[in-house]
C-alpha positions in Angstrom: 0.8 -17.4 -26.5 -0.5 -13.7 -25.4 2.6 -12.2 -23.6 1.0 -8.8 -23.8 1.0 -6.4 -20.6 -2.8 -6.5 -19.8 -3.3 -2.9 -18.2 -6.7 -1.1 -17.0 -6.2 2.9 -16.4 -8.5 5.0 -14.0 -8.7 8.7 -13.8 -11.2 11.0 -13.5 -9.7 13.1 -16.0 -10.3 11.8 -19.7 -7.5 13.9 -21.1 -5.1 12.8 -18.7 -6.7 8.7 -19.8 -6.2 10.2 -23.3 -2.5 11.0 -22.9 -1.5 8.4 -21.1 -3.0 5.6 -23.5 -1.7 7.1 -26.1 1.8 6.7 -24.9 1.1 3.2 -23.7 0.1 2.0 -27.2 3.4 3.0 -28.9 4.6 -0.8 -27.0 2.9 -3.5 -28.7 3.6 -5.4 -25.6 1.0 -3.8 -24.2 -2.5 -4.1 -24.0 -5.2 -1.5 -22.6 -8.4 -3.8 -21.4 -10.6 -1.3 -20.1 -10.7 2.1 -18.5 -12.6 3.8 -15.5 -13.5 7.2 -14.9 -14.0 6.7 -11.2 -12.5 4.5 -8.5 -16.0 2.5 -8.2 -15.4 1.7 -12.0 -12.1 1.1 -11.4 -12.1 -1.7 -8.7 -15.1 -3.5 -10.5 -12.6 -3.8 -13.3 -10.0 -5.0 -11.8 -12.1 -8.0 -10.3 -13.7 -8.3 -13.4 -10.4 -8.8 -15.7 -7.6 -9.0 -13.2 -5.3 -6.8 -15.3 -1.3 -7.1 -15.0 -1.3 -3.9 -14.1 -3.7 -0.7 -12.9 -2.6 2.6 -13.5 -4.6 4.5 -10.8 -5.0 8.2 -10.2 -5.1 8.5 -6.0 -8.0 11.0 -6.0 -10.7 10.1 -7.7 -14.8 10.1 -7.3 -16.5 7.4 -5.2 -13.2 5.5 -4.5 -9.5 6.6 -3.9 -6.8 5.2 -5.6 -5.5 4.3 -2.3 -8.7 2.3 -1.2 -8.8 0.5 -4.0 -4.9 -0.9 -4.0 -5.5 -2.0 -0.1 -8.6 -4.0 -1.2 -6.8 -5.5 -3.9 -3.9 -6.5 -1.5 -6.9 -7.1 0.8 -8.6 -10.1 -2.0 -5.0 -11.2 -2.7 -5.6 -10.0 -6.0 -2.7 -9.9 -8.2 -2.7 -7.0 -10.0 0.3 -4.6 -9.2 -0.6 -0.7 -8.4 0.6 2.4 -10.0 -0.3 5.5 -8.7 -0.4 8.5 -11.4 -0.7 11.4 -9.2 0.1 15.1 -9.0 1.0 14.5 -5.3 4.7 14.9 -4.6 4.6 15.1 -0.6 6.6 12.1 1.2 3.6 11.8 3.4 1.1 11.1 0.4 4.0 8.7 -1.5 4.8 6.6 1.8 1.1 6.0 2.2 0.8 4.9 -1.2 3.1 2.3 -0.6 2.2 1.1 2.3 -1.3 0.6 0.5 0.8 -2.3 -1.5 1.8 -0.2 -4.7 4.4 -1.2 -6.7 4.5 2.3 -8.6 4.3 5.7 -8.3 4.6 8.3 -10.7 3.9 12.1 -11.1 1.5 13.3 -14.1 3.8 15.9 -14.7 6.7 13.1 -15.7 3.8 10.9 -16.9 4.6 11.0 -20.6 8.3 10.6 -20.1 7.3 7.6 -16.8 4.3 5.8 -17.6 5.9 3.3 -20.1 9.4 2.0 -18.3 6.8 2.0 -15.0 4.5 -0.6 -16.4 7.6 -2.3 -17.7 9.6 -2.6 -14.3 6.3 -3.4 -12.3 5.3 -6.1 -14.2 8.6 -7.4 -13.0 8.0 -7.5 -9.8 9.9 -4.4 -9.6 9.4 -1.3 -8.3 9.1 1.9 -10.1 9.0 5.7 -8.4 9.4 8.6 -10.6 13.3 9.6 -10.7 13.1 13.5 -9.2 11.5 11.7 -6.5 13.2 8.3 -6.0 14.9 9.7 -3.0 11.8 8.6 -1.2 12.6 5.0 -2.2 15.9 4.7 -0.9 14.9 6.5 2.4 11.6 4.0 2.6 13.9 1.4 2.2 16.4 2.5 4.8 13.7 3.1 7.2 12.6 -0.7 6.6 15.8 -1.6 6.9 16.8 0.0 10.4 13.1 -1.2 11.8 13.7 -4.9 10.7 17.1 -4.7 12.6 15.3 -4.0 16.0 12.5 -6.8 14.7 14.2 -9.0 17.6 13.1 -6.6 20.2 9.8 -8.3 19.6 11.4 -11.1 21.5 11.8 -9.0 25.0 8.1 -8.9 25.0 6.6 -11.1 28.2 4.4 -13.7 27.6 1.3 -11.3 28.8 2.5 -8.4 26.5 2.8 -10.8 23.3 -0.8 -12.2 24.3 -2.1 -8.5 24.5 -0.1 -7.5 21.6 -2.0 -10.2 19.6 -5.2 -8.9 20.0 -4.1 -5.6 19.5 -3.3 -7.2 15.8 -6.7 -8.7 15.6 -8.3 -5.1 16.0 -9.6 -5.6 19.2 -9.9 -2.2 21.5 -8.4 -2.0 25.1 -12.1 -2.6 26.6 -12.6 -6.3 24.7 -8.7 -7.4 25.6 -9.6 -6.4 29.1 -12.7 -8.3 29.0 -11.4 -11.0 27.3 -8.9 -11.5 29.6 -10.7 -11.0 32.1 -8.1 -7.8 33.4 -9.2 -4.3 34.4 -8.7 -1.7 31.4 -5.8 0.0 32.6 -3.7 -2.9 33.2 -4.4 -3.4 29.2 -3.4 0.1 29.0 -0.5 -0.1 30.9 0.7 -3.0 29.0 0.0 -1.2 25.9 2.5 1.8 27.1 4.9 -0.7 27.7 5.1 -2.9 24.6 5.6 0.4 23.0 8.2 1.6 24.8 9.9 -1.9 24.2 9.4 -1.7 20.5 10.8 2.3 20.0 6.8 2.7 19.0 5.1 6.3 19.9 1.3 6.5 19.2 -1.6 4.1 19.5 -1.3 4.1 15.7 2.2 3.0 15.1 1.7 0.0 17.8 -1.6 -1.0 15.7 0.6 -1.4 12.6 3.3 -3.4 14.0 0.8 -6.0 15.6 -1.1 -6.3 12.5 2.5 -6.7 10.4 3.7 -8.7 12.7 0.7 -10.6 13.8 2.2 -14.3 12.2 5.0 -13.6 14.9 3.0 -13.5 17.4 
């Protein structure tokens, strides 16, 4: 039986490919399949061998890192993320995650990283670069407190749940309106509402939650 790691690795950088094979292939667990130099490569790959894991940079030519992990989580696929990337802004590392990644690691502490990353993800773990873990914890938190106010969804009127569900099927204010067969700004009212009930601020944020939350609905 193969119990090897099965990994693909993507950047558009050879050295950085270089150095961080290199390190891989000191574990004999592991197992390097293919690499890409750009995120086109990259996602053919990945649907082509369906790796354990992809190490992906989150810039890179014709596709970003962080289009190819939501098509993956898009297809089902179940090949975990890793992001190598010289980005160490919150911003940039809680939009990696939200793209489904189960790692994320800085090139700088790639060397020192890369191997306990692949390690940890492949079970079903996740892995974030230590001077940066902080980010984790505060995710997590964040997740935490939201989930608490999750019943909140339940103060929604039967209108603002209906609403709120085509809101989660992408649908603008005009179709719901005309679906419904309502003027535009009572959709629009009802929109300002449901956010207000839900603690959301921005067309954005209430997008999100009806597509997370759209089974609830």
């Amino acid at each position: 039986m193969n119990n090897k790691i099965k990994i693909i690795i993507a950047d558009d950088h050879p050295m950085m490919r270089s150095g961080v094979k290199s390190v891989l292939l000191t574990d004999p667990q592991i197992e390097i399949i293919a690499e890409a130099k750009d995120g086109e490569e990259a996602y053919n790959l990945i649907k082509k061998y369906l790796p354990d894991v992809a190490l992906l940079d989150v810039e890179m030519p014709k596709m970003t890192g962080l289009e190819i992990a939501r098509r993956v989580a898009a297809e089902n696929i179940k090949t975990k993320i890793i992001f190598l990337t010289m980005y160490k802004e919150e911003d940039m590392f809680n939009e990696a995650m939200d793209s489904g990644a189960f790692g994320y690691v800085l090139k700088e502490n790639a060397v020192e990283d890369v191997l306990e990353s692949v390690k940890t993800v492949f079970e079903n773990r996740y892995y974030i670069s230590p001077n940066i873990s902080n980010y984790l914890v505060k995710r997590l938190n964040t997740q935490k407190d939201f989930a608490s106010k999750q019943p909140s969804i339940n103060d929604l009127t039967k209108s603002e749940r209906a609403i709120l569900k085509l809101i989660s099927l992408d649908k603008t204010s005009q179709q719901i309106a005309d679906e419904l067969h309502i003027s535009y700004k009572t959709v629009e009212n009802h929109r300002n509402n449901i956010s207000k009930k839900l603690n959301l601020s921005g067309t954005h944020s209430l997008v999100k939650f009806a597509i997370k939350n759209r089974s609830l609905l």
